[in-house]
C-alpha positions in Angstrom: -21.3 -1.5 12.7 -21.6 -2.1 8.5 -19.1 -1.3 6.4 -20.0 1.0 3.3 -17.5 -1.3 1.0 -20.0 -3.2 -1.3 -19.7 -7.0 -1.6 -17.6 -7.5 -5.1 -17.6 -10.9 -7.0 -14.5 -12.8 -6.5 -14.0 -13.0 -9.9 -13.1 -9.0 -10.0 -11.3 -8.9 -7.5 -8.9 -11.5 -8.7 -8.3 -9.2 -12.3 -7.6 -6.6 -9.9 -5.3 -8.2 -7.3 -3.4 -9.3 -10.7 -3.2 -6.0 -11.9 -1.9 -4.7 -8.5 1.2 -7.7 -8.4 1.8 -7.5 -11.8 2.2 -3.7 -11.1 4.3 -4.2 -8.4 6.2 -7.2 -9.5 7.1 -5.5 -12.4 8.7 -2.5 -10.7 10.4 -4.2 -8.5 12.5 -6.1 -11.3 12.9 -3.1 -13.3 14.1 -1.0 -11.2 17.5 -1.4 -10.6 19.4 2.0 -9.3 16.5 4.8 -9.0 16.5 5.7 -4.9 13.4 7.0 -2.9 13.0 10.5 -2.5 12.3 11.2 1.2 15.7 11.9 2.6 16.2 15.0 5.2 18.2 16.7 2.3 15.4 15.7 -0.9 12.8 17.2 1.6 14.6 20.3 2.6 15.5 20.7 -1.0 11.8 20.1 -2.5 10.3 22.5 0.3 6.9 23.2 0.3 6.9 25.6 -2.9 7.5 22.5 -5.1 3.8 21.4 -4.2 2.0 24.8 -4.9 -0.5 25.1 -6.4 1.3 27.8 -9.2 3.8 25.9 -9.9 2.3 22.5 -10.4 -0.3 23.7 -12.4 -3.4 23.1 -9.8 -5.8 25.4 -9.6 -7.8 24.6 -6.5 -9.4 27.9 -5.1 -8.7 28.3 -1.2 -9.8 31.3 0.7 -8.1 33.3 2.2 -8.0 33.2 6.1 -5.4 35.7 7.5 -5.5 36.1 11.1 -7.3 32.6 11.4 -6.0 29.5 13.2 -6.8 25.7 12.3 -5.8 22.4 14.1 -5.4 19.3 12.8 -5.0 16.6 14.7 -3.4 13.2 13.6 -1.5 10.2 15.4 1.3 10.3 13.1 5.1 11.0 13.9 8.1 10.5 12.9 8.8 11.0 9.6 5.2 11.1 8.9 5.0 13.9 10.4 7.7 16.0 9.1 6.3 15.6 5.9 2.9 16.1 6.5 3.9 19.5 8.4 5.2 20.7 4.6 1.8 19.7 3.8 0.2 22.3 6.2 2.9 25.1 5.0 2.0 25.1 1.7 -1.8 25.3 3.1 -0.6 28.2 5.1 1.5 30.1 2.4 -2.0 29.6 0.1 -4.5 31.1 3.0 -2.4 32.7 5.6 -4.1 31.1 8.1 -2.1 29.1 11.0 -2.1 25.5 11.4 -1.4 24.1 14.8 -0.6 20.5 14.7 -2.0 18.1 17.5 -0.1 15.1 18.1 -2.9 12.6 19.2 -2.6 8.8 20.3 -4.4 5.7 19.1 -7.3 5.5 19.6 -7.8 8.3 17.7 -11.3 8.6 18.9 -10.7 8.3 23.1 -8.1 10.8 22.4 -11.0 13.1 20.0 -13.4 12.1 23.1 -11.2 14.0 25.5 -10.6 17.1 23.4 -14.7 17.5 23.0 -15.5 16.8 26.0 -12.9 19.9 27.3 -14.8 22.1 24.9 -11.2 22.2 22.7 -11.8 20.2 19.2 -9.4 20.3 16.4 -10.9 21.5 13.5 -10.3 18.7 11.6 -9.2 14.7 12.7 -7.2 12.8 10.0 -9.0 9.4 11.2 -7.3 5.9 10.0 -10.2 3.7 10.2 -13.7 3.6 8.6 -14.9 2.8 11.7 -13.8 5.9 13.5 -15.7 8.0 10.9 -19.1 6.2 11.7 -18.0 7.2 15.3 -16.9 10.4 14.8 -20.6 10.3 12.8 -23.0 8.7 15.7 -21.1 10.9 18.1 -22.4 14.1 16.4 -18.8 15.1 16.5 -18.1 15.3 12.5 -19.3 17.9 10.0 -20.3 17.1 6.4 -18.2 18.5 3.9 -19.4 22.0 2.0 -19.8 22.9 -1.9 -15.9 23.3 -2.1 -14.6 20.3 -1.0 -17.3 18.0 -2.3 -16.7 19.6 -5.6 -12.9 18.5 -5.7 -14.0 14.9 -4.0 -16.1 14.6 -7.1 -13.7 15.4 -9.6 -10.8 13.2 -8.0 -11.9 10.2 -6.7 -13.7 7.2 -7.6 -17.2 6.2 -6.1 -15.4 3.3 -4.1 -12.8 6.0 -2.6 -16.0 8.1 -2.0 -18.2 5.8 -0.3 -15.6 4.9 2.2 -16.1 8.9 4.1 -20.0 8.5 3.5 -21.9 7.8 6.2 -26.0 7.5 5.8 -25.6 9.4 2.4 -23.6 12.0 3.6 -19.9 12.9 2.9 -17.3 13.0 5.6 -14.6 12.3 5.1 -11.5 13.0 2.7 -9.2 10.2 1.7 -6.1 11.7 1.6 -3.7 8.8 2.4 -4.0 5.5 0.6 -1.1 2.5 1.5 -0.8 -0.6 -0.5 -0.6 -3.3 2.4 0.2 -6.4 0.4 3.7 -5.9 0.2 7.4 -7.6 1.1 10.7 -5.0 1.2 13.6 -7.5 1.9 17.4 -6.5 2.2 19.1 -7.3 -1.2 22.6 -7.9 0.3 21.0 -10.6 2.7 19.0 -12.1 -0.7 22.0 -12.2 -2.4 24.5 -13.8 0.6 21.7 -16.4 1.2 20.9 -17.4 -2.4 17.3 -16.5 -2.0 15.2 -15.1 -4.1 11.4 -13.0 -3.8 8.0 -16.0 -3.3 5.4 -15.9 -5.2 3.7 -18.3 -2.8 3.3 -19.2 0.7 5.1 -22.5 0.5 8.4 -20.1 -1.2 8.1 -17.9 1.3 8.5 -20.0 4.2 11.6 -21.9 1.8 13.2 -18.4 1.3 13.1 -17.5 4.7 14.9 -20.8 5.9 17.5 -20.0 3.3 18.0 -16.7 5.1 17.5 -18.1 8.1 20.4 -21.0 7.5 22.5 -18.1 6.0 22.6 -16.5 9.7 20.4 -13.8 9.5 17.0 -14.0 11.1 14.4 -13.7 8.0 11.2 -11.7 9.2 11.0 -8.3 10.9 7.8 -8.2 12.6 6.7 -4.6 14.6 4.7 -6.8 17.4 4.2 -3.3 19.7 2.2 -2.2 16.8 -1.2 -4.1 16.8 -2.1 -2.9 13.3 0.8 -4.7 11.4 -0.4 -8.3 12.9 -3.8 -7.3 11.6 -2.6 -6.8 8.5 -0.5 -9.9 8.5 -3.5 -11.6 9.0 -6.0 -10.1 6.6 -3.2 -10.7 3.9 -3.5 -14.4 4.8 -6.8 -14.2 4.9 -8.1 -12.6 1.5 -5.9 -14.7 -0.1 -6.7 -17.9 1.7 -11.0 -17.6 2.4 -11.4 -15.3 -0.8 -13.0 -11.8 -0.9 -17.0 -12.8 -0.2 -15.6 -14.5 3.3 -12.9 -11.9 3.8 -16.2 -8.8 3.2 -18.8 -11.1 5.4 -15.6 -11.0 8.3 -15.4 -7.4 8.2 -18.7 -6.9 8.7 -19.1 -9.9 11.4 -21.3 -11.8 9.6 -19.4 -14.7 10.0 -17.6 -15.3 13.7 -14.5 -15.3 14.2 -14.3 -18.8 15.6 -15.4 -20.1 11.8 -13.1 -22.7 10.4 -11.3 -20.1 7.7 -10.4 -17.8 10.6 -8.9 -21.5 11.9 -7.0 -22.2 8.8 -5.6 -18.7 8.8 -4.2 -18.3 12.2 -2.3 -22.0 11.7 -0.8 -20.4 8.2 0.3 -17.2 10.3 1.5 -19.4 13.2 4.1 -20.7 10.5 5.7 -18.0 10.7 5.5 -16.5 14.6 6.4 -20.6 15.7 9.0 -21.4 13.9 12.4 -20.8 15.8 14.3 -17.8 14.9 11.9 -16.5 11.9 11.4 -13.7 14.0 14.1 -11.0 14.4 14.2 -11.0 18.1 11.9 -13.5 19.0 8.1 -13.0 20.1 9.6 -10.7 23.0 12.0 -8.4 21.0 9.0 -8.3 18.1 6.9 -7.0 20.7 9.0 -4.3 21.6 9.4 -3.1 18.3 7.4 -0.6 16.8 7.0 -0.1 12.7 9.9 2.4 11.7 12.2 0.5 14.2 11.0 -2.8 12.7 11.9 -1.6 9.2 15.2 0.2 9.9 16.5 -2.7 12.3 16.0 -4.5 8.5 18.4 -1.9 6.3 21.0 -1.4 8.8 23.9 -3.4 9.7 25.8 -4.3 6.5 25.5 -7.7 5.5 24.7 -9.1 9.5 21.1 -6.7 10.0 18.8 -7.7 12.5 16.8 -9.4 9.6 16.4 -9.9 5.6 12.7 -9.1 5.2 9.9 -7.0 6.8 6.2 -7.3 5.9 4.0 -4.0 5.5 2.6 -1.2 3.0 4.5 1.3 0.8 5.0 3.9 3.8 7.9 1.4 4.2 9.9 3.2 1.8 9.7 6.4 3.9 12.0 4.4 6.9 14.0 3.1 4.7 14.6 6.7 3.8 16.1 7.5 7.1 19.2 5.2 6.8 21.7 4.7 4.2 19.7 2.2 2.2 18.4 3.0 -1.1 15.2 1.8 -2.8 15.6 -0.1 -5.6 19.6 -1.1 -4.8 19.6 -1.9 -1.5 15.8 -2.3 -0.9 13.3 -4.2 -3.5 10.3 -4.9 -2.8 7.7 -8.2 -3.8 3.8 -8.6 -3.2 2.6 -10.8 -0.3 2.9 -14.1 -1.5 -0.5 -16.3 -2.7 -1.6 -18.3 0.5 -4.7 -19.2 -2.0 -5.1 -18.9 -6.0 -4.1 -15.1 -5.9 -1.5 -12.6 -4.2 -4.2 -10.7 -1.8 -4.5 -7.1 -2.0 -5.7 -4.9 1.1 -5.5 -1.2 1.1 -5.9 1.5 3.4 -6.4 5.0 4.2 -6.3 8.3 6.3 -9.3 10.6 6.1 -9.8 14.5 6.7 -13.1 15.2 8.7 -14.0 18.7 10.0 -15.0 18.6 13.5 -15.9 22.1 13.2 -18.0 24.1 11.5 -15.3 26.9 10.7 -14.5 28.4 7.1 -11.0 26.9 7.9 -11.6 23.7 8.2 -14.0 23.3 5.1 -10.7 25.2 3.6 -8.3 22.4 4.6 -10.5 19.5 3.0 -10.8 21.3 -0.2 -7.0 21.8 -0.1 -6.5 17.9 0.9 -9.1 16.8 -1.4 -7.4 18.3 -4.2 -3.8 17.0 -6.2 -1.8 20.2 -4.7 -1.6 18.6 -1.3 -1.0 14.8 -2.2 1.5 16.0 -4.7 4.0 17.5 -1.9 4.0 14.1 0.4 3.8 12.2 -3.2 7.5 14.0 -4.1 8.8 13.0 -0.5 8.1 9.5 -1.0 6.3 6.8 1.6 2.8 8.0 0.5 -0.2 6.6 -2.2 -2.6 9.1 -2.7 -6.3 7.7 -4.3 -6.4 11.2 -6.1 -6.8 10.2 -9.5 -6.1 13.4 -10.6 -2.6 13.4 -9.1 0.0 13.7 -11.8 2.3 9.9 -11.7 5.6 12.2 -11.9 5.5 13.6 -8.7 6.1 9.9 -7.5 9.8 9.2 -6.7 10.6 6.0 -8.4 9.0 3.3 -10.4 8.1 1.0 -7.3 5.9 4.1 -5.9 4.6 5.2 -9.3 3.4 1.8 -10.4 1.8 0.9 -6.7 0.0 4.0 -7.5 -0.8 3.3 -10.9 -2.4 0.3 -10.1 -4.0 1.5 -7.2 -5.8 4.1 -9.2 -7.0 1.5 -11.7 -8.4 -0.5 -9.4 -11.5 2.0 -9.0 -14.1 0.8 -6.9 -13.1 -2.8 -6.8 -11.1 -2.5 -3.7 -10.8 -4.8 -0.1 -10.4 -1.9 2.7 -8.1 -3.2 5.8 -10.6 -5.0 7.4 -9.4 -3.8 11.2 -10.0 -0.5 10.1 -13.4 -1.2 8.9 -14.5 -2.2 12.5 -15.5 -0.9 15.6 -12.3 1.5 16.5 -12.4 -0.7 20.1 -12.2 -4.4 18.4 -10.1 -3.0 15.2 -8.2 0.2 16.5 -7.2 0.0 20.3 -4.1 -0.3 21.8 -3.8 -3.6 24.1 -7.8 -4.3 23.2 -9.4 -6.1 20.6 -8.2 -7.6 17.7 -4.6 -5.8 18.7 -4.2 -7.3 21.8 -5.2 -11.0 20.6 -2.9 -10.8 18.1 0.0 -9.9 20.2 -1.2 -12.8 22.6 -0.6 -14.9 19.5 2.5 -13.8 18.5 3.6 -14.8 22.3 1.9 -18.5 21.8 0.6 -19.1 18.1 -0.3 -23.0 19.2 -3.1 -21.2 20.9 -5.2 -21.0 17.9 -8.7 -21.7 19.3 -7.6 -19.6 22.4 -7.1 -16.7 20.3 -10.2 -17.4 18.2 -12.3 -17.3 21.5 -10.3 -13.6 22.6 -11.5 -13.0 18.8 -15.1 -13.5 18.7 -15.4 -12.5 22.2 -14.3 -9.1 21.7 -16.1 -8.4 18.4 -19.0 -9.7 19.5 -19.0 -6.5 22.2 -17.9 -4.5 20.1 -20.3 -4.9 17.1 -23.1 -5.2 19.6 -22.1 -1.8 21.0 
């Protein structure tokens, strides 16, 4: 399976991956007592009016759909949930239709496999990986988008954001969820009890997490029960160590994974899952841990938390939300530090794709290709929408407003998570693939030829299949 991301010259990419940490290094410093939106209360207060389409200014034309039902179905929770539910309101208040949510499990497509094969589709699949959307594709399960929805996917987002739901020159899918994945949140208190300060490199990092380390605190937060964070710690690595022409030839298995750079980058990662007491728990408790656990256990606890730093994108900031910590006091933030010449920066994203053909669900990807839906999770915090057309202010602090910033000037010239650019069983699968060979590692990172082996084996299949 080929990714529809076009092969960029390193030399672009770097201007962007600048613009992106400068962005973000920026904000952090600056921003000094703003908090994240996001909060039970903020999002109670905000409500779903705030994101209308009236009162925002929008003026996206939805039908209207009394009496009609539509299901969406997504694997998020949590508070990812609850926010995407006001989301669907507002769509209901606009229409009068009914939106039943689905809850569905990873991966997204086994669970989409079931539902089809009982005759009882949702209408539309909010699908996290590229991958899944050639799937969904192949599988005659997905339905192009009509006039509507194209017409708002045109006027919103750039070609790069657009190719990504394409599939042989059709559109699918709707980005409506982008995340920044290149970045480090880290507990100020701890920073400031330790005497460390935010890396710009690799060799800083692993120095400022001994000093929180020697301070008493373990340093890293790592959600090991979650496959897709160790993916991402390794793409990070990986970008920024091989470069973007090795990090695109990769995604697309054109190179194996038993290649020399893929070498080089497991022994950096293995730094940091090897070293005694780096990680908050050890590789047992990490792989117990899922994300919102692994960020909370990292903002909670006073000035003895369960650690001083956790690694992942700006849906961070919607965790931190749900204890006491504040964003931009108690919570700053700092881009993954450079392994190689630059800070890498890897994106990703959750698409809309009707998997019927109903007036409802053609409805609900003109709504979420349009700035009246992103604008309500925008307000609530823990979201990056690649809606240019999304107005900065409904952003609830300077650290979301300039990841988005920069993520909007980035345009086409973007790397796409490269597990999410692959076949949903190597990239995508709980306890399979590139998830499950990861977590091996995490358990023994001096296996690093042993988990290059698990590697290529399992892509191999995959890609062949």
């Amino acid at each position: 399976m080929r990714s529809t991301l076009r092969t960029r010259r390193a030399t672009h990419h770097r201007r962007t991956t600048a613009k992106i940490a400068a962005a973000v290094v920026a904000s952090a410093l600056a921003l000094t007592v703003t908090a994240c939106g996001g909060g039970d209360d903020d999002n109670d207060k905000d409500g779903g009016d705030k994101g209308s389409g009236k009162e925002s200014g929008a003026a996206v034309q939805l039908p209207k759909l009394d009496g009609q039902t539509v299901s969406v179905a997504a694997v998020w929770g949590g508070s990812e949930r609850k926010v995407f539910l006001k989301v669907l309101d507002e769509f209901e208040k606009r229409t009068g239709a009914k939106v039943t949510f689905v809850p569905a499990q990873d991966p997204i497509i086994s669970f989409l496999e079931s539902k089809v094969a009982g005759g009882q589709p949702p209408d539309v699949a909010m699908l996290p990986q590229v991958g899944a959307i050639k799937q969904a594709v192949a599988n005659k399960w997905a339905k192009p988008v009509g006039p509507a929805a194209q017409k708002e996917i045109d006027k919103n987002y750039a070609k790069g954001w657009q190719d990504l739901g394409t599939v042989d020159g059709k559109q699918y899918g709707v980005y409506f969820k982008a995340a920044n994945k290149s970045l480090v949140w880290y507990n100020t208190q701890v920073f400031d009890n330790a005497g460390a300060k935010p890396a710009k490199t690799w060799n800083d990092f692993m120095k400022t997490a001994q000093t929180v380390y020697d301070s008493g605190v373990p340093p890293i937060s790592v959600a090991g029960a979650d496959g897709w964070t160790l993916t991402d710690w390794f793409e990070n690595i990986y970008l920024s160590q091989a470069g973007p022409e090795k990090y695109d030839k990769l995604a697309k298995h054109e190179i194996k994974w038993t290649d020399p750079s893929v070498k080089k980058a497991l022994i950096t990662l293995g730094q940091v899952f090897g070293t005694k007491g780096f990680v908050a728990g050890g590789a047992d408790g990490a792989l117990q841990t899922e994300f919102p656990v692994s960020v909370k256990q990292t903002f909670t606890g006073g000035d003895q938390p369960k650690a001083g730093m956790v690694f992942e994108g700006d849906m961070v900031s919607l965790p931190i939300s749900e204890t006491k910590a504040k964003v931009g006091t108690d919570a700053k933030v700092f881009p993954f530090p450079a392994v190689g010449a630059e800070s890498p920066a890897v994106v990703g994203g959750d698409a809309a794709v009707a998997l019927k053909d109903s007036k409802g669900a053609q409805a609900l990807l003109t709504y979420l290709a349009s700035p009246d839906s992103a604008k309500i999770w925008a307000e609530a915090g823990g979201f990056v929408s690649p809606n240019k057309s999304l107005d900065m202010t409904a952003y609830p602090n300077d650290v979301q407003r300039s990841i988005a910033k920069a993520l909007i000037a980035a345009g086409d010239d973007i790397r796409f998570d490269m597990s999410d650019q692959a076949p949903q069983a190597f990239g995508g699968t709980p306890g399979k693939g590139e998830w499950k060979a990861l977590q091996d590692f995490l358990k023994n990172p001096k296996d690093v030829a042993g988990t290059q082996k698990a590697l290529e084996t399992a892509a191999a299949k995959a890609y062949k299949d």
